[in-house]
N, C-alpha and C positions, 0 to 999 in steps of 0.2 A: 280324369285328372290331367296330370301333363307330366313333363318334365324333360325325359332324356332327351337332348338337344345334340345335334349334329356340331364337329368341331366349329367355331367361326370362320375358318377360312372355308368351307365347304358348305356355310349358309346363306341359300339365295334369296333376293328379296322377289317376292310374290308381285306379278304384273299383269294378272287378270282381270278381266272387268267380267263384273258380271250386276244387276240391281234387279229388286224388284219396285213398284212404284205405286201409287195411289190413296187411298186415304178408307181401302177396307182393312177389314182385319185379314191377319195371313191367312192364307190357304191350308187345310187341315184335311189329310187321311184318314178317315176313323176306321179303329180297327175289321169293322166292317163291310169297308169296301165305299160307305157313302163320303160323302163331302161335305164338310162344314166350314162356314167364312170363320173365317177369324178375323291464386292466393298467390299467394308471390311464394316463389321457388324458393323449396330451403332443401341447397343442395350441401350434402353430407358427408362426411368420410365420417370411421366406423367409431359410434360413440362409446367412451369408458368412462367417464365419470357417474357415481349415482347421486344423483342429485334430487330427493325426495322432496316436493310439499303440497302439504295438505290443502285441498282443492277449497275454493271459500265455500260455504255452507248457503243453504238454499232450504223450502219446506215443501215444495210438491213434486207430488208422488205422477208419475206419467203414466208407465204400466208396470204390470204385476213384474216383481224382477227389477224393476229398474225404476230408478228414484235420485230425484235433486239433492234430497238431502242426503250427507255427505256423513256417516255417524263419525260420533267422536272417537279419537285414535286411542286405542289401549293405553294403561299404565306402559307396559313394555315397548321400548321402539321399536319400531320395524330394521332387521339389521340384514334380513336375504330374502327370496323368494325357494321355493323346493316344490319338486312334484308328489305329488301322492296318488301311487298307482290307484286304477276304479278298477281296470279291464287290461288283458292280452288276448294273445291270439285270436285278435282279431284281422280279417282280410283284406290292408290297405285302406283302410279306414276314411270317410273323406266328408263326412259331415258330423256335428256333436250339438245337438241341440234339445229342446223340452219345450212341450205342449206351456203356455198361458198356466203356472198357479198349478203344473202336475208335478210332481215330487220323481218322476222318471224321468233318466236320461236316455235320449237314443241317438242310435251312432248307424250310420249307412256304411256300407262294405260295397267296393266299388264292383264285386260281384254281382250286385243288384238285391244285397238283402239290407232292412233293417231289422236291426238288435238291439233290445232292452238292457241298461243297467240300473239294476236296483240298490240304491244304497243299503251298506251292512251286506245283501247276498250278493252282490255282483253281476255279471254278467248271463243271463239267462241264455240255457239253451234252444229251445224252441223260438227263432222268429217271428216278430213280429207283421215282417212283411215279406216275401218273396216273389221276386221278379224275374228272379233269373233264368225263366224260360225267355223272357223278352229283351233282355241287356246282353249288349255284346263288351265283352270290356276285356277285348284280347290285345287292344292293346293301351300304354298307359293314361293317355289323354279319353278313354272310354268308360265306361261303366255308370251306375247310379252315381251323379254327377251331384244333387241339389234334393232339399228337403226343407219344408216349411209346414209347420202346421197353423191352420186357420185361426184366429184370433179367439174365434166363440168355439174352438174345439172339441171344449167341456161338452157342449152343448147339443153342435153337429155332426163331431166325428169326420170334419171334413181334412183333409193333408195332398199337398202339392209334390211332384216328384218330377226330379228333373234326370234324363236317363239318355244315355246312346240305345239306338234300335239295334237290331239283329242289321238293318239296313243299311247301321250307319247312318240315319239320321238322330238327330238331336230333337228329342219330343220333351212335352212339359203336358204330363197328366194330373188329374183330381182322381183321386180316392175315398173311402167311406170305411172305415170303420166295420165288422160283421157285428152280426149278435155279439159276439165276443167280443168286449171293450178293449180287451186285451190283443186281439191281434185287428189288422188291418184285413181287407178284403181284397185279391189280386183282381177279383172277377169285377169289381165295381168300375174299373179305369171307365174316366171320361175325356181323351184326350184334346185338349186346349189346344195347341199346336205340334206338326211334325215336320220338322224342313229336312231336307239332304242339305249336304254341304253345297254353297254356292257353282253353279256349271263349272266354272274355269278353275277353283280348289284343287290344286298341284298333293293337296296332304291330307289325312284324315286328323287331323288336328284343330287347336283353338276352336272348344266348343263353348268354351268359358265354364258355368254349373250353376252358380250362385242363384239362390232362389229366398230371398226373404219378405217378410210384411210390414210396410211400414205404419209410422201411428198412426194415420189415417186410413188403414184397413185395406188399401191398395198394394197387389204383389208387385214387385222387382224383382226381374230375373236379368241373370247375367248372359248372355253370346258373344261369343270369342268374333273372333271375324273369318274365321270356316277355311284360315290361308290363304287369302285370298286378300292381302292389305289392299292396292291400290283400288278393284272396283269394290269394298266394302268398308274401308276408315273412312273416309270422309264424306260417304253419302247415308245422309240421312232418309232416302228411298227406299235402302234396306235394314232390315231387322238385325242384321249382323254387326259385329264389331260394337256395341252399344249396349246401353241398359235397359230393358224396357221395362214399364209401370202401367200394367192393367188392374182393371176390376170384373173379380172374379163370382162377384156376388150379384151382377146384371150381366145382361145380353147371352148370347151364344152363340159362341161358348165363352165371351168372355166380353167385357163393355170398353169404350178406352173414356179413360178418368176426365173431366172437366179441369184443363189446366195443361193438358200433354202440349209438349210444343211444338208437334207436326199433324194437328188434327186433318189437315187439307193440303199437299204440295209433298208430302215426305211420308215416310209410315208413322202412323198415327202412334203406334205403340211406344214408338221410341220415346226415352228420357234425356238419355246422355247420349253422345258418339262418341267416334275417334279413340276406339278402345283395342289393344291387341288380343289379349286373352283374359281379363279378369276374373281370371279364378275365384276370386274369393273378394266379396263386398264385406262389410260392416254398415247397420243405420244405427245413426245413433241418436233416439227419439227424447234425450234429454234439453241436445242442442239444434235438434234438425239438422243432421249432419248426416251425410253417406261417405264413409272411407272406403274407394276402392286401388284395392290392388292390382295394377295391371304388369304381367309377364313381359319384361323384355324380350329383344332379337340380338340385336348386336352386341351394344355396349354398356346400355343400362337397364335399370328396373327403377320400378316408380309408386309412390303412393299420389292420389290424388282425394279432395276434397271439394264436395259439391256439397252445398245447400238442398234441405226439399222441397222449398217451397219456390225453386224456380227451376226449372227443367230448358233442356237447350244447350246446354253446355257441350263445346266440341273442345275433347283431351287429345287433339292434334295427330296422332298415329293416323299413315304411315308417316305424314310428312313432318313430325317431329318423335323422338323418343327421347322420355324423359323430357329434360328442359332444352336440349337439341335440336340442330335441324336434322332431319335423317332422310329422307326421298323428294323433299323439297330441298334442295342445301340452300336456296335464296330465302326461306321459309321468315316471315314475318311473326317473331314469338308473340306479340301482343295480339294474333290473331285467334291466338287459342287460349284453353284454360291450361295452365301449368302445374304442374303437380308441385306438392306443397312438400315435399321430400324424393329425394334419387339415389341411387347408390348403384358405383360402375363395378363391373365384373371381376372387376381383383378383390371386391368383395361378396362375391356369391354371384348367381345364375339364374334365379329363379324364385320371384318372392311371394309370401304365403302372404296374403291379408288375414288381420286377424281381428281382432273384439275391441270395443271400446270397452273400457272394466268401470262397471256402476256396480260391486256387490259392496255387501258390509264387511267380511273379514279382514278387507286390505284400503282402512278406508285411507292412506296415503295413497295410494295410486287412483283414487277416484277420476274419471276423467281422463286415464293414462291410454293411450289405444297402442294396441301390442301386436306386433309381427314378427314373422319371422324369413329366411331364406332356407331353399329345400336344399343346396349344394353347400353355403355356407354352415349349414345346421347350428344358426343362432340364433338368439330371441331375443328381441327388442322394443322398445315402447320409448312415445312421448305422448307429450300435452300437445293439443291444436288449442292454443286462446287469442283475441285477439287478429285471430290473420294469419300467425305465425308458428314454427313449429317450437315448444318449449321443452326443459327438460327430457334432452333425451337422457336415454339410459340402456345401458347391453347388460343383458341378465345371463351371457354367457357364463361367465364364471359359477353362477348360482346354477343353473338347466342346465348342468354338462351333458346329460342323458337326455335331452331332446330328441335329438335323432332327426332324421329330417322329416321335419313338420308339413303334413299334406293339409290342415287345417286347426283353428280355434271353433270353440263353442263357448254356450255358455249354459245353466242351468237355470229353472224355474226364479231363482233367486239371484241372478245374476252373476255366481259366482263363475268364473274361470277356468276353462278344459284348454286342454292341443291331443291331439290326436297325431301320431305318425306313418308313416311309410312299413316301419315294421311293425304294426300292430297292437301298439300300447295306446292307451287312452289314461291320459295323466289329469288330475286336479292339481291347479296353480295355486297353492299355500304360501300365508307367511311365514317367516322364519323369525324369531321375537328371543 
């Protein structure tokens, strides 16, 4: 995860170099000892008005969960949002997601466990996956970081995990499923990638976590930039600071997709750059959209929006933050992509990316993508149409009990999780 942040006058800006370069896949430890290859700115102050409407209507269906069409809005209006506890005591909680079309929710505990909640029984105790011989997550930016499950899951039992080592490095494993459909297999690990933090890494911080599938069946994972802004934001040589999009169902340990925009000259893997810590992505396969959130330093925090169907985009960190110059101060904004929302430190520290909401129970917020701040502990959402950021809205007054938000999920059906810092895993209800 991340968070506690040194005062600002006593945060320095990172000025090591360090890349790696070529056009194979990263370099991989297996556990074994052998080796394998591997929009224009809409900057914000803190929105109160609620201003609701109903997304236009549409008739296909993209995936299980998620859907254009938009159901019709109840007799009753919609007059608030409310939580409705699933699960407590849980440990730091940092992901909330569901297999393709399975009626369970699971929630990773940055301890390095996943855990089962079953609607109507709740939270099970016996784990479903346990790591915590191999996660270190002593401190906050640590622990089981990222969780995806395979698209044909039903089918193959296959799940992604993105985790801190004993070592302190940032690995992204495949797992199997045992006999047991019901728990996962600790012994099956096939690790994909294992990096330390960059040579010149002053911190053991920004490892990023984010691990999801987009519709075209390619994983996205998120890396922070390992501390190390200046020799990792802007170079697309290395894996860090960036999103990468492999495919995990060729090559080995992993193939890179038809369409990456550094097949030859940069790491192949990469999608995006110029990223500080992005904690937490959203895709959202209705619009071909990826909303990510990336952690400020100084003075702001930032959402940005990328397309999927073109990769290459540079989100400008170190040498911009937010819509800023920040290590360039000559920095030319049209040289980068600009985040399509900002928000400076007098309103929060630290922001959670969260969901775009496609379910049926809230069908006014269709299309509404919702975040929050972990110091500010509010919760927010708008519309992206058109280009521009629409209808915002602060659901503060409705979430007083938030708390501060380590992340969003979503369930089988789309509907709408957050998960916190202290342990609660809440469903986002309307209020009618």
């Amino acid at each position: 995860m991340r968070r506690w942040r040194l005062p600002l006058a006593r945060v320095g800006v990172i000025v090591a170099l360090a890349s790696c370069s070529g056009a194979e896949t990263i370099g991989v430890d297996q556990p074994d000892g052998s080796t394998a290859t591997a929009a224009p700115v809409g900057t914000t102050a803190a929105p109160v008005a609620t201003t609701i409407t109903l997304a236009p209507t549409t008739t296909t269906t993209v995936v299980a969960g998620t859907s254009t069409t938009v159901p019709a809005p109840p007799d009753d209006p919609i007059r608030g949002l409310a939580l409705e506890v699933v699960a407590t005591g849980l440990h730091q909680p940092t992901v909330v997601t569901s297999p393709p079309g399975d009626p369970r929710l699971f929630v990773t505990e940055r301890s390095g466990v996943v855990r089962i909640i079953d609607e109507g029984t709740g939270l099970r105790t016996e784990p479903f996956l346990d790591l915590g011989d191999r996660v270190d997550s002593t401190g906050i930016e640590q622990g089981m970081l990222g969780l995806a499950f395979h698209p044909d899951y039903a089918d193959n039992g296959r799940l992604f995990v993105y985790y801190v080592t004993i070592e302190l490095h940032r690995r992204l494993s495949e797992f199997t499923v045992g006999p047991d459909p019901e728990a996962g297999d600790p012994g099956s690990e096939r690790v994909l990638f294992d990096l330390a933090q960059p040579p010149d890494s002053v911190d053991i911080r920004h490892y990023g976590g984010m691990v999801a599938f987009g519709p075209g069946g390619n994983l996205y994972v998120a890396l922070g930039d390992g501390a190390d802004a200046r020799g990792q934001g802007q170079n697309p040589d290395t894996p860090f600071a960036s999103i990468l999009r492999i495919d995990v169902d060729s090559g080995d340990p992993y193939a890179i997709p038809p369409g990456n925009p550094f097949p030859e000259g940069g790491a192949p893997e990469v999608w995006v750059y110029g990223l500080r810590n992005p904690w937490r992505f959203s895709i959202d396969p209705v619009d071909d959209l990826m909303y990510i959130a990336d952690v400020g330093q100084a003075a702001w925090e930032e959402i940005n929006v990328v397309p999927l169907d073109g990769g290459g985009a540079n989100l400008g960190w170190p040498d911009t933050e937010g819509a800023h110059c920040f290590q360039k101060p000559d920095c030319d904004l049209a040289d980068y992509t600009m985040p399509v929302l900002e928000y400076d430190h007098g309103d929060g520290c630290s922001v959670t990316g969260g969901v775009v909401y496609r379910g049926a129970a809230i069908p006014e917020l269709h299309g509404h993508y919702f975040y929050a701040d972990w110091c500010g502990m509010w919760v927010r959402s708008f519309r992206y149409a058109d280009r521009a950021v629409t209808e915002e809205t602060d659901w503060s007054g409705d979430l007083p009990d938030a708390g501060q938000v380590n992340t969003f999920g979503t369930d089988a059906d789309g509907e709408m999780y957050l998960a916190n810092f202290e342990g609660v895993v809440a469903k986002i209800v309307p209020v009618r």
